[in-house]
N, C-alpha and C positions, 0 to 999 in steps of 0.2 A: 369276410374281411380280407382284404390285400394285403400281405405281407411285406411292409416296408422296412423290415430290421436291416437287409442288405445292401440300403440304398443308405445304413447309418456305420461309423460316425458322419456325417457331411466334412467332405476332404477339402471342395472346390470351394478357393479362395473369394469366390463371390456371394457366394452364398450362407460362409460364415462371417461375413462382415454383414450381411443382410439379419442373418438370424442377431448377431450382436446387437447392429440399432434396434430390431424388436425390443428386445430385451431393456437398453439403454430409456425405450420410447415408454414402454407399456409398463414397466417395474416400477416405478413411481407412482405413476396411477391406481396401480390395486394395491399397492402397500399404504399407500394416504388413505383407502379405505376401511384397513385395519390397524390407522392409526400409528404404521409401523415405520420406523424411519427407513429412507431411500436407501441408502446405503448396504443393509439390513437384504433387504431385497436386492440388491446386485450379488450379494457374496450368496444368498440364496438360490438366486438363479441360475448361478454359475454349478452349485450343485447338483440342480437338477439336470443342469444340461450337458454334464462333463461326465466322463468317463464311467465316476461311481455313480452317478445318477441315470437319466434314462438312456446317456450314451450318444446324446446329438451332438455333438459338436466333438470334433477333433481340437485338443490342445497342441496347436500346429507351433510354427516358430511365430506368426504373428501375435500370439498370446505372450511369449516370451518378450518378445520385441515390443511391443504396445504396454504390456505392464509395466517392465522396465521401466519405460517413462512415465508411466502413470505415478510409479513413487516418487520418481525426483520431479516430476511436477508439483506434488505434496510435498516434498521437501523444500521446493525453491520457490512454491507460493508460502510457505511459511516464514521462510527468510522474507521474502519481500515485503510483507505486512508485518511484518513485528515493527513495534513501537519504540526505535533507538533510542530514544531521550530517555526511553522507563528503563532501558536497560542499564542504561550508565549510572539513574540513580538508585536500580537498585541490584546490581552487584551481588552484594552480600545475601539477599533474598535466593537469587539463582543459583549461586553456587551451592548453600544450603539446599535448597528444594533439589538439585541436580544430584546432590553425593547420595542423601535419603530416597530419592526413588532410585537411586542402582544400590545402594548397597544391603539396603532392607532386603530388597527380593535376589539378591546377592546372596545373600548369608542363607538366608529362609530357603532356596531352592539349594543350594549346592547340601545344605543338610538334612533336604527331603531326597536330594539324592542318593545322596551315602549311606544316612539310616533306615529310612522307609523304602524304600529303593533297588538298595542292592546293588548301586551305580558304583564301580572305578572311579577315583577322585579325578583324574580325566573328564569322563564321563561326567561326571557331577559338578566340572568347572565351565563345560560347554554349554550343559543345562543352565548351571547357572547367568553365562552373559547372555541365554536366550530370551530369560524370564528377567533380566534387567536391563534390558534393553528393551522400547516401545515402538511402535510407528502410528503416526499420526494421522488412524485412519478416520478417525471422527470428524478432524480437522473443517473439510465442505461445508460439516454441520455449524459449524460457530460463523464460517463464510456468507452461508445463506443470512444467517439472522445479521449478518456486519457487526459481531461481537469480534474482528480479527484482532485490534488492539485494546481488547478487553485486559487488564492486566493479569487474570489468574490464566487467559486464554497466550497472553506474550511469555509470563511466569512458564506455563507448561510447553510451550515449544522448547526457549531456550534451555533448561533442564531435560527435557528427551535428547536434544542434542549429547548434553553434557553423558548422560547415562550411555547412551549408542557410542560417544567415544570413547568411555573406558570401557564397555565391553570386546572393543574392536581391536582395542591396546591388547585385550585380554587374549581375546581369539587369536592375536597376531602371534602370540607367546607360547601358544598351543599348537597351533602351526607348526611354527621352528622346532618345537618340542619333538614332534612327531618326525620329522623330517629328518631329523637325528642332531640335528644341531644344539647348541645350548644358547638361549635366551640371554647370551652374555651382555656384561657391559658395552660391547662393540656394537653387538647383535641393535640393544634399546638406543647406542648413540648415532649408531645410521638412522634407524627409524626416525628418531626427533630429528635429526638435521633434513630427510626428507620431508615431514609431514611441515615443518617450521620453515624452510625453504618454499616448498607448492603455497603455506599460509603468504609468506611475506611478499612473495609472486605475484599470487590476484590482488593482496590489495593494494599494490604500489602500481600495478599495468594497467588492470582493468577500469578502476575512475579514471583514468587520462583517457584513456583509448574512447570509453564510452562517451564522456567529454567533448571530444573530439569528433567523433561517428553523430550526435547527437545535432551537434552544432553545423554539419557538414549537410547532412538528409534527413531530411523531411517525408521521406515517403512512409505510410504508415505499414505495407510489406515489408519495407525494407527493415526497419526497426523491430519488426516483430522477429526476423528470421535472423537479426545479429542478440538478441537478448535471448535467442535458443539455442546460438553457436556457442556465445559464453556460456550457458548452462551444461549443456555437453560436453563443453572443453573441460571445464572447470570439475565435471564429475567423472568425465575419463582421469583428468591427472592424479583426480585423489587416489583413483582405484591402483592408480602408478604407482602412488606411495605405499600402498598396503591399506588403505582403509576401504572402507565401502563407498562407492557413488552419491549416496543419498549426502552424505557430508559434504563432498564436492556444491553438491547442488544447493545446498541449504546456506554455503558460504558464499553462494554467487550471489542468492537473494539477498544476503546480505548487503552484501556491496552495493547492488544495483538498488536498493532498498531507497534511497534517495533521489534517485535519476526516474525512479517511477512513480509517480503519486498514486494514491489510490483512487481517486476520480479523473486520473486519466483517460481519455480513449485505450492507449493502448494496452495499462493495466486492464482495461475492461476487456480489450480483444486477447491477453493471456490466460482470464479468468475463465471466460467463456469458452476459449477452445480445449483446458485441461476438462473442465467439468461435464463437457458436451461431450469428448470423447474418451481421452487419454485414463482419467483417472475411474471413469467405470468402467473401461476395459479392464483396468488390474484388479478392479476389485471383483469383477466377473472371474477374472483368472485368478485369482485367490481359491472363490469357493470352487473351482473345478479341479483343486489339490485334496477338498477337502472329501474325505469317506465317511457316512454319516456309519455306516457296517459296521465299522471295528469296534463299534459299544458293545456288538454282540457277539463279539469273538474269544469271552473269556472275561473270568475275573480277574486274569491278569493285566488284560487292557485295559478295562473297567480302571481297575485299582493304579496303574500310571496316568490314565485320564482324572481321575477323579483330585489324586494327588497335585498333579502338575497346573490344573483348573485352578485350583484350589488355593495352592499357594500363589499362584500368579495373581490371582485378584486379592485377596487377603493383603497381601506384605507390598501391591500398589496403593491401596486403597488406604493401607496405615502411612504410607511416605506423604501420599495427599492430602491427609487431616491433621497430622502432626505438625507437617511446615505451616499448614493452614491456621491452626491453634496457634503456633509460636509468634506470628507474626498477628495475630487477632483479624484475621479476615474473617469475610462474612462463611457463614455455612456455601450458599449456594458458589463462592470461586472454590471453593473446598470440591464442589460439586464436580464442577468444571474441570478441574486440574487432576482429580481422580479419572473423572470420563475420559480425558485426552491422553492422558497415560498410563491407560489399562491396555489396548487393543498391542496384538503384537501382529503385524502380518510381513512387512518386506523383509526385517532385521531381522526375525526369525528364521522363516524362511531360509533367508541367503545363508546362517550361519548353521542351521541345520544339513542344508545341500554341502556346506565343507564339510562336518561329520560323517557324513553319507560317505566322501571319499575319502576320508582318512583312516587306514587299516592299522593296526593295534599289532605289538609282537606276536600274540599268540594266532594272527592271520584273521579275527573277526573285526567288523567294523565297528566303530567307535559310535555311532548312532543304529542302535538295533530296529527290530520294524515295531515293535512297544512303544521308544521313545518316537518314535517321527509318528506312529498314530496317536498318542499323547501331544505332541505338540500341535500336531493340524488340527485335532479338535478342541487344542487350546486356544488356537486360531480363531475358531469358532466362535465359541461362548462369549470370549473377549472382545470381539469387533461388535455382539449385541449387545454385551454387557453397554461396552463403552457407548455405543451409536446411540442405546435407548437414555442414558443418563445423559448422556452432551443436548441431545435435543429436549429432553423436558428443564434443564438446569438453562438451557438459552434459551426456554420460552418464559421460564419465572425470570430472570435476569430481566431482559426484557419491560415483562410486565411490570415489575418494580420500578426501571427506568423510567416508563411511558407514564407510569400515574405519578412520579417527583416531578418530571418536567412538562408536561402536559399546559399546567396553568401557568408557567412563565411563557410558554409560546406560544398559545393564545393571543395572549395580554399583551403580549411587548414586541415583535419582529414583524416590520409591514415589509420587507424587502419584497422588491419585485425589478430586478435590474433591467435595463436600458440599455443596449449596445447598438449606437450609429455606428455602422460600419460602410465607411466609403474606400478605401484600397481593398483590396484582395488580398496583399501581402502582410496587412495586420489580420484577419478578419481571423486567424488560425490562431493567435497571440491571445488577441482579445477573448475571445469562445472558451480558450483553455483558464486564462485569468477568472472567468467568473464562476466558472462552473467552481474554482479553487475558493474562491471567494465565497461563494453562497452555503445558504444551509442546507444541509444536505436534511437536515430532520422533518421543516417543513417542506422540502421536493415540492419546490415551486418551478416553474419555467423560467428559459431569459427571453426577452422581448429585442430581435434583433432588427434592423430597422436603416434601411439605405433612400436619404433623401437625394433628389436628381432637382436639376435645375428645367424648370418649365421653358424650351425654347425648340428649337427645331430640329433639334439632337434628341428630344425625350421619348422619339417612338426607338431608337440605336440604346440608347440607354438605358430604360425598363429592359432590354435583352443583357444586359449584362447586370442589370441589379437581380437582375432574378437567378443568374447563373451563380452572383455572389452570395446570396443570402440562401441560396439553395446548398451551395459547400459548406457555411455557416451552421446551414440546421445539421446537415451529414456529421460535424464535426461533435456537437452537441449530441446526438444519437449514441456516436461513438461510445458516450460516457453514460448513456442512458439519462441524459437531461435532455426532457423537451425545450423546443423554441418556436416560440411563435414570432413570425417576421413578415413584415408588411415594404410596401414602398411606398412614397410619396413623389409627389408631383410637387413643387414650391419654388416660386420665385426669390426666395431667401432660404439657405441652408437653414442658419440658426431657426427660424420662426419654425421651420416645417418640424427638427428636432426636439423644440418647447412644443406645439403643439402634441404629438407625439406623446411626451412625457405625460402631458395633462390628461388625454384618453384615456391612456393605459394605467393612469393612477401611480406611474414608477413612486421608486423609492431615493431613485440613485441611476448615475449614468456612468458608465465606463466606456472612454472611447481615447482615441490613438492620439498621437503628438502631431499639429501638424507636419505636412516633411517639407523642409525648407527646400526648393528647388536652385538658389543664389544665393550668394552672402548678403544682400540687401536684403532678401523675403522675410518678409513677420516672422516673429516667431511662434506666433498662436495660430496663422493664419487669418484667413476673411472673418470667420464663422464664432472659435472657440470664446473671443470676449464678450460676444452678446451674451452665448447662453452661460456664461460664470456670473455676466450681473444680471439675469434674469429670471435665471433659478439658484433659489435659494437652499435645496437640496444638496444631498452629495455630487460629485464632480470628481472621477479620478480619471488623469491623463496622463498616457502612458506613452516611454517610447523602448522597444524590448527590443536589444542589441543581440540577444544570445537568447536558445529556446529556457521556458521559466524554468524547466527541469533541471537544467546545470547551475542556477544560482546557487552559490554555496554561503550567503550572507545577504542580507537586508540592513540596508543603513538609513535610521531615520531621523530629519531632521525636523525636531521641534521647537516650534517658538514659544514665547511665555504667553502667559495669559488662554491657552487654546485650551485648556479644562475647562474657561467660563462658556464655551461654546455648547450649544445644543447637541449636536452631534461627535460629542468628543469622542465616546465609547464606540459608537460606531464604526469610525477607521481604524480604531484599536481592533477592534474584534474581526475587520475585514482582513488587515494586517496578522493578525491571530493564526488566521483561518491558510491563509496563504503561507504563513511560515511554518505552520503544521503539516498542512499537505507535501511541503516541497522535502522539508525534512533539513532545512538549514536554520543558522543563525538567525538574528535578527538584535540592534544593537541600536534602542534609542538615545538620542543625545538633546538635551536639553537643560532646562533648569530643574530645581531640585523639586521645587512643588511639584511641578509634571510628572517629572519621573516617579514620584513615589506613588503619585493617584494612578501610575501605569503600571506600576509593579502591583498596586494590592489586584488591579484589576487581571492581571495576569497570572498571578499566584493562584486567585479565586477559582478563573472562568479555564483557564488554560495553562498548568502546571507543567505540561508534557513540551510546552515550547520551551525550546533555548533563549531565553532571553536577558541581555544586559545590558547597564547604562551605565552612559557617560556623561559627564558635567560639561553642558556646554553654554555659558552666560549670557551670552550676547549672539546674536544673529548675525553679527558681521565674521563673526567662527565659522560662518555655514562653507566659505571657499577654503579654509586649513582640513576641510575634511578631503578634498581630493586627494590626500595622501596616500588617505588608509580606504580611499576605493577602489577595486579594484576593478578589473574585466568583468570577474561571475562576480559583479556585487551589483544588487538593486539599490540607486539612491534613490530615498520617499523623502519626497520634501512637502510637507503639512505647513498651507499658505492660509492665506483670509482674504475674504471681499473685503474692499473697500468701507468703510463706517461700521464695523463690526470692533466686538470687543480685541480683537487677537491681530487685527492690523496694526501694519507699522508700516511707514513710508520704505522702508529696505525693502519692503515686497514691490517695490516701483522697479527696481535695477534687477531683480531675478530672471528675467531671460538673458539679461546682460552674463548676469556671473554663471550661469547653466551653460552659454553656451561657450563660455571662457575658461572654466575651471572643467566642466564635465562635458568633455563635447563628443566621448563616444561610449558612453558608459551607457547602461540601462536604467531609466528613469522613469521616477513615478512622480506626478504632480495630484496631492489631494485636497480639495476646497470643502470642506465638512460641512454638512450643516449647519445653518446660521441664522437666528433669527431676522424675518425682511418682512416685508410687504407680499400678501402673495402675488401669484404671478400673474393672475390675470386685472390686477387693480392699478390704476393709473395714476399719479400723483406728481403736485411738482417737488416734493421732498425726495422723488427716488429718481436717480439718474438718469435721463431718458439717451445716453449714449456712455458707454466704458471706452476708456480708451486703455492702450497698453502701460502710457505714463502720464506724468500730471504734466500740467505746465512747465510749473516749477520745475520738475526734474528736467524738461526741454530748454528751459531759461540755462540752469544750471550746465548742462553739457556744453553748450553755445559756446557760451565763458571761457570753459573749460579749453574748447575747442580753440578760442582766441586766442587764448595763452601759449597755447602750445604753437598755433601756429607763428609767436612774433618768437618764441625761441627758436 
């Protein structure tokens, strides 16, 4: 056999990034075969392949550099997906669940220090912000399953935070201590006016700037590599302040938390490039700290292993059921909230490596080689502990969910969206709007669809509908929502888009405002009033001034009587869906019947929205709302076909006052479902032409027109 020991560790930086993707590629594979979660197998692999194990790889500076990010990627994908609205309502819940898991394992370690031990109460206060502080290595695992705004899964991010803060308060005080300084009043009122200054910093700069950067480019590089600068920036400054990065990072997602949806394209291209590369590099570079040996170096290693194990899961695992018990949740978020904040691996780590440099009067170091092989392979235990509970507690979660709702969505959601898409420069608007719209449970596709005019231009033009609906599907991908998209040939837009509908069996059509080219042009255009009186389906028309991600409010205008409509719930729950996603307001206005059948329906289906109402009587209210609209505000204005229950002759003059009161805001026009004739039945009781106004209102303006012109 050839002796390859001297050709190991592998130095050359191309072929431990080779060896890495192996590892990234194949560790999942053989671990799903023993059932074992992925993660599990990264901090494994890292073992066998690092130092203490068979010795392949070199932990070079790229391990250092690449992990690095691999944490505050897990920190800043956790800010990003947490669920603001649960935060705000529950408060009181996090800051409980946040004090109990630090101080439980707080107390519990600092007194297996000192009494079992044999720890310096130095010593024993370092232990302890080790073992009360978490990182969120399970985290991917709740990702995979899309439990991210699960609440016991939002409950436990926010609360690790909390705990990672006062231990880092802690650690700072230990610092100064050692340093020879005293912890004084000074000492803690620099600290707050730094870390309270970097706080009120990102959140006052960075929504304007992002705002701003948002609304300006469009390119999907571009966007990706400014929402990694702010993460960077934002986890260099904390580290300015005295805290750790990870908080930096965890306070960007924050912020950014609204500006990204989560069925975004580009939340999709953050998610995929931390999990693809970044975040199982660090956890490969985790296990290649770890020495599996030192169990068998003595009972004394044994016995600070077994200790520091011990307590760390014990007095996490009580802060988990106890908050869980006080507030009557189920066992299984009890699960969850335990899982997520057992594992300790970056905050460890980092606060172990300052122990490591800070020398003690009598010239020994403050972390012995006892504690740091105690704590690496407290590392250990805990990332399995945790990784194997988070993924069977999100496969029962889960399966509970899937057999409650199962038989409602069956039975009741035929969505199957319709997007005509004729510009280019909606086609990016409209694609992002539905994927926001749709249900993400049934993972249905959108049916996107560019009709051309049959003339002697149609062989120039299939070259550009295909170029369009081909960035359409690209954009859809993005998100992981298929689309299927067709073109049409037709001598009449409208007919070729009703036709369309009728194939594809839609549900519902989302498509763009016409764009007035003059101040004479329609304002519906050629095309939009045929098919509003010829399908009796949904109908949302959109004209989006500002990308949907900076909207900071939804303003809806409702008329009376649109409860007795068929499809009343329907724009509710589409509306739902979009102010969920976006992460803002939304603020209907109506009569009081309305509003209360929209409240029980939103309390029930969708608690997590912000949503309030206002009293508004009359439809002739609907122009005093330009007031309170703003730039980043959606105006929804909810109309009716003609001979329907929820028409009123004022919907004759609404291009009038749209294009008079809101003439550069962002708007939504919705025609709900309404009971009609279907569409392919012919009658003289159904209008065989819409027009934009009636007579009457043409008699009426005339007049009008007269008068004004003899004064």
């Amino acid at each position: 056999m050839p002796d390859i020991s001297h050709y190991l560790p592998i130095a050359e930086p191309t072929l431990i990034f080779f060896v890495v993707l192996c590892i990234i590629l194949f560790a999942p594979i053989i671990m799903s075969r023993f059932r074992i979660p992925h993660i599990i197998g990264m901090v494994l692999a890292g073992v066998l392949v690092g130092q203490y194990g068979f010795n392949i790889l070199e932990r070079d500076s790229s391990f250092e550099l690449f992990g690095k990010v691999g944490v505050l990627y897990i920190m800043f994908l956790a800010g990003l997906e947490m669920n603001i609205s649960d935060i705000r309502k529950r408060k009181a819940q996090f800051l409980l669940f946040g004090l109990l898991t630090f101080f439980i394992p707080f107390g519990a370690s600092y007194w297996a220090g000192t009494s079992l031990l044999g720890y310096s109460s130095t010593a024993s206060l370092l232990l302890a912000c080790i073992m009360a502080s978490n990182t969120l290595i399970a985290y991917p695992i709740v990702c995979k399953y899309g439990l991210q705004k699960h609440p016991s899964v939002t409950l436990s991010v926010g609360s690790s935070m909390i705990a990672l803060t006062l231990s880092l308060l802690i650690l700072a005080a230990i610092v100064a201590t050692n340093d020879g300084s005293d912890p004084s009043i000074l000492f803690w009122t620099l600290f707050i006016i730094k870390v309270s200054a970097f706080c009120v910093l990102e959140v006052l700069i960075i929504p304007r700037l992002t705002r701003w950067f948002f609304r300006h480019y469009a390119d999907a590089v571009m966007l990706y590599i400014y929402v990694m600068s702010i993460l960077f920036m934002s986890a260099a400054l904390s580290e300015a302040c005295g805290l750790e990065g990870i908080f930096g990072a965890f306070l960007a997602g924050l912020i950014l938390n609204r500006f990204i949806p989560t069925v975004s394209p580009l939340m999709n291209r953050i998610e995929f490039i931390g999990n693809a590369l970044f975040i199982p590099y660090f956890l490969i570079g985790v296990g290649m700290l770890i020495d599996i040996r030192v169990l068998f170096h003595g009972l004394d290693t044994l016995w600070v292993v077994l200790c520091i194990v011990t307590f760390a899961t014990i007095s996490k695992a009580l802060a988990a059921y106890l908050s869980c018990r006080i507030y009557r949740m189920p066992w299984l978020s009890g699960h969850i909230m335990f899982g997520l904040t057992e594992a300790h691996a970056a905050g460890g780590i980092a606060m172990t490596m300052v122990g490591m440099n800070m020398v003690m009067p009598d010239g020994s170091y403050l972390v012995d080689a006892n504690m740091l092989n105690g704590v690496v392979m407290m590392i250990l235990f805990t990332c399995i502990i945790s990784s194997i509970i988070v993924e069977n507690s999100s496969k029962s979660i889960l399966l509970k969910e899937h057999m409650q709702t199962e038989k409602p969505i069956s039975e009741g959601d035929d969505e199957k969206i319709l997007l005509p898409l004729q510009h280019a420069e909606d086609s990016d608007t409209l694609v992002q709007l539905a994927i926001m719209m749709r249900n993400k449970k049934l993972n249905r596709g959108l049916i996107g669809l560019n009709v051309i005019f049959d003339d002697i231009n149609s062989s120039r033009n299939l070259q550009v509908s295909a170029r369009l609906l081909d960035h359409a599907a690209t954009t859809a991908s993005a998100a992981d929502v298929r689309m299927q998209v067709q073109t049409r040939l037709a001598i009449n837009i409208a007919n070729g888009i009703k036709h369309a509908f009728k194939e594809n069996d839609a549900s519902e059509i989302i498509m763009g405002l016409h764009r007035r080219n003059s101040p004479n042009d329609s304002f519906w255009g050629a095309y939009t009033q045929g098919l509003i009186g010829d399908i009796n389906r949904q109908i949302i028309i959109c004209r989006m001034m500002c990308p949907i991600n900076t909207l900071r409010c939804i303003q809806v205008a409702v008329p009376s009587r649109v409860e007795f409509e068929p499809g009343f719930y329907r724009w509710i729950e589409r509306l739902a869906r979009l102010t969920d996603n976006i992460g803002c307001r939304i603020i209907f206005h109506g009569r009081q019947t309305s509003l209360s059948l929209i409240n029980a329906y939103m309390h029930n289906r969708h608690p997590e929205v912000r949503a309030e109402y206002e009293q508004m009587e009359h439809w002739i209210e609907l122009t005093t709302l330009a007031q309170n609209v703003k730039e980043d505000h959606l105006l929804v204005v909810i109309t009716a076909r003609q001979g329907t229950v929820s028409y009123k002759p004022a919907f004759e003059h609404l291009p009038q006052e749209l294009t008079s009161s809101f003439p550069s805001c962002s708007l939504m026009i919705i025609y709900p479902d309404q009971n009609g004739q279907p569409q392919d039945v012919m009658t003289f009781t159904a209008p065989q032409r819409q027009d934009s106004e009636s007579a009457y209102a043409t008699f009426t303006k005339w007049i009008k027109s007269k008068f004004e012109h003899k004064k």
